[in-house]
N, C-alpha and C positions, 0 to 999 in steps of 0.2 A: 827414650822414655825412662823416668824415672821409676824404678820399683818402690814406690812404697808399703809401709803395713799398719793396720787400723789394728790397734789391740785392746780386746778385752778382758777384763779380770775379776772376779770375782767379791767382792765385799763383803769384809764378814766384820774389820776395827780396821779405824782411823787410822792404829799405828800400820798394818799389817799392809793397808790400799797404801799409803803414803811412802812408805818405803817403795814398793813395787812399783808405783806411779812414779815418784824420783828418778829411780834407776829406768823406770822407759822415755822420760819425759830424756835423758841425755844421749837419746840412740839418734842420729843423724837420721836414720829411715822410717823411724814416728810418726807418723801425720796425726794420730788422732789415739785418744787414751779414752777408751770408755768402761765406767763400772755396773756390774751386772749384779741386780738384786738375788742371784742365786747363784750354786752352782750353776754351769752350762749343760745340764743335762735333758731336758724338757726341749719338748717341739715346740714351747713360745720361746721360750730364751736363745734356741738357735734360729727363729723368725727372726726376731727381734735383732739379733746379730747381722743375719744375711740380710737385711732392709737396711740397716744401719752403715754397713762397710761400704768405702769408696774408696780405697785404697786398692793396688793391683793384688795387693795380700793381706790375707787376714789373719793374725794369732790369737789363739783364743789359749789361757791359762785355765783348768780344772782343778785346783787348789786353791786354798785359800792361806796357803803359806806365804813368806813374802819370796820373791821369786827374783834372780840374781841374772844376771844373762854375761857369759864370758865375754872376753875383750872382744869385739867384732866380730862376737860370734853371730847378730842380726846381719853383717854382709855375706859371711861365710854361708850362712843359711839361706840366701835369696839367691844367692849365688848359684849352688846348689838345684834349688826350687827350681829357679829360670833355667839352669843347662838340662837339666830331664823335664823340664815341662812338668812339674810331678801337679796333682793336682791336690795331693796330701802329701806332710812331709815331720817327721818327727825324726827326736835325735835324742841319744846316749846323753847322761845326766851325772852331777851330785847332787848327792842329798846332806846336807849340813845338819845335825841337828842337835837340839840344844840341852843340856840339863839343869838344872837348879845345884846350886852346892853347898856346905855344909851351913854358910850364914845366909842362904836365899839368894844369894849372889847369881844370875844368869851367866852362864856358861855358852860358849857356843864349841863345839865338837867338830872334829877332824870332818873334813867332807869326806862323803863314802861313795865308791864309783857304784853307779847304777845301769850299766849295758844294759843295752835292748835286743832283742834276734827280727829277723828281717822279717817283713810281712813276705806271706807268702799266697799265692792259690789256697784257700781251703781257711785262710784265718779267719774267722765267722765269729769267733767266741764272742760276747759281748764284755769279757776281760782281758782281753789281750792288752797288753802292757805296752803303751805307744807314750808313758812317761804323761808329762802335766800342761805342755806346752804342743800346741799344734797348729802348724802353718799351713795355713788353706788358699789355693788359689783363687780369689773375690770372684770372677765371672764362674767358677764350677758350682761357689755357694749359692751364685742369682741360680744359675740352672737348678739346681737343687730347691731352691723355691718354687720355680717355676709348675716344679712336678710335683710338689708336697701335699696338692688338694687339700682337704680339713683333715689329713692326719693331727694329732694331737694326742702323744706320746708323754709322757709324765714324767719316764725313768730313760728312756729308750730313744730321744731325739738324737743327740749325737752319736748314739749306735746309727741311728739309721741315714743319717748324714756320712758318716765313715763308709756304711755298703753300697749307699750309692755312690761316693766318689771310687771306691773301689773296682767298681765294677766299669768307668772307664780308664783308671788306669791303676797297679798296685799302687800304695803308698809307700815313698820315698822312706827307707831309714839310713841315715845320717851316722853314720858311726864314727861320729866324735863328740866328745864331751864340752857341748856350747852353754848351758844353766847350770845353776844349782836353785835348789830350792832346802829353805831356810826355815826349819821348823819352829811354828811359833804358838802349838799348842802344849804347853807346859806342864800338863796336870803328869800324873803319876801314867803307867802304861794300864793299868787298872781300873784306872776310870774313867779311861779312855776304851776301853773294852767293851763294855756296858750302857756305850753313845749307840742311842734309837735316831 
């Protein structure tokens, strides 16, 4: 059987989807690219996701950066996923990002390693650092519908998508460096500070 993966990402500009789209539209285990009117954070936009997937796997991007995926790091990752069954699976990252230089010229910056520490028993937080990219196995998401009744979380949907996958099995971390993610919001660090 073929593993594939349905990915979704986030839309915030044309240029930001299109790059990101590009670089998945050339992954051999693609089947389907779809963009999401928000972050994924909300209990409709992760409905919306787990009705949508028919792929054996689903990735879903939390960023609206454009998002880079190493060389065969989608097989390395399924690869992975499939040998532990994981029914969640995140991995160690770069972060690239950009600055503007003396004549407004875009710069783009050394990639910066970004590890992860492993999920453990007890990781509840609702910030635990599981990076921007997360690979779900499609039938744990249906089950995951199945039990969601009229929940309708605003902030807190894929927190509560993560404690339930959780709670059948930890989530997989991937300790190698398969993305980077490519910063494409430009302003000053200062007024980006001050974003409601």
């Amino acid at each position: 059987m073929r593993l594939g993966i349905d990915c979704f990402i986030p839309f915030e500009s044309e240029e930001q989807a299109s790059q990101t789209i590009e670089m998945l539209q050339q992954e051999p285990l693609v089947d389907c690219i779809h963009q999401l009117e928000e972050i994924p954070h909300s209990t409709k936009c992760i409905r919306y996701i787990g009705e949508t997937a028919k792929a054996p796997y689903t990735l879903i991007y939390t960023k609206t950066w454009t998002l880079k995926m190493g060389y065969h790091a989608l097989e390395r990752w399924i690869s992975i996923a499939s040998d532990t069954q994981a029914t969640l699976s995140y991995a160690d990252h770069y972060t690239a990002p950009h600055t503007v230089g003396p004549e407004g010229e875009v710069q783009e910056g050394a990639p910066v390693q970004h590890p992860l520490i492993d999920y453990q028993l007890g990781s509840i937080r609702d910030d635990f650092d599981m990076g921007s990219v997360l690979l779900i196995r499609t039938a744990d998401l249906h089950e995951y519908l199945e039990q969601i009744g009229t929940h309708n979380y605003q902030h807190a949907g894929l927190y509560d998508l993560r404690l339930f996958l959780s709670r059948k099995q930890l989530p997989v971390h991937i300790n190698e460096y398969l993305y980077t993610e490519v910063e494409t919001d430009l302003r000053k660090s200062g007024e980006k500070q001050f974003d409601y």
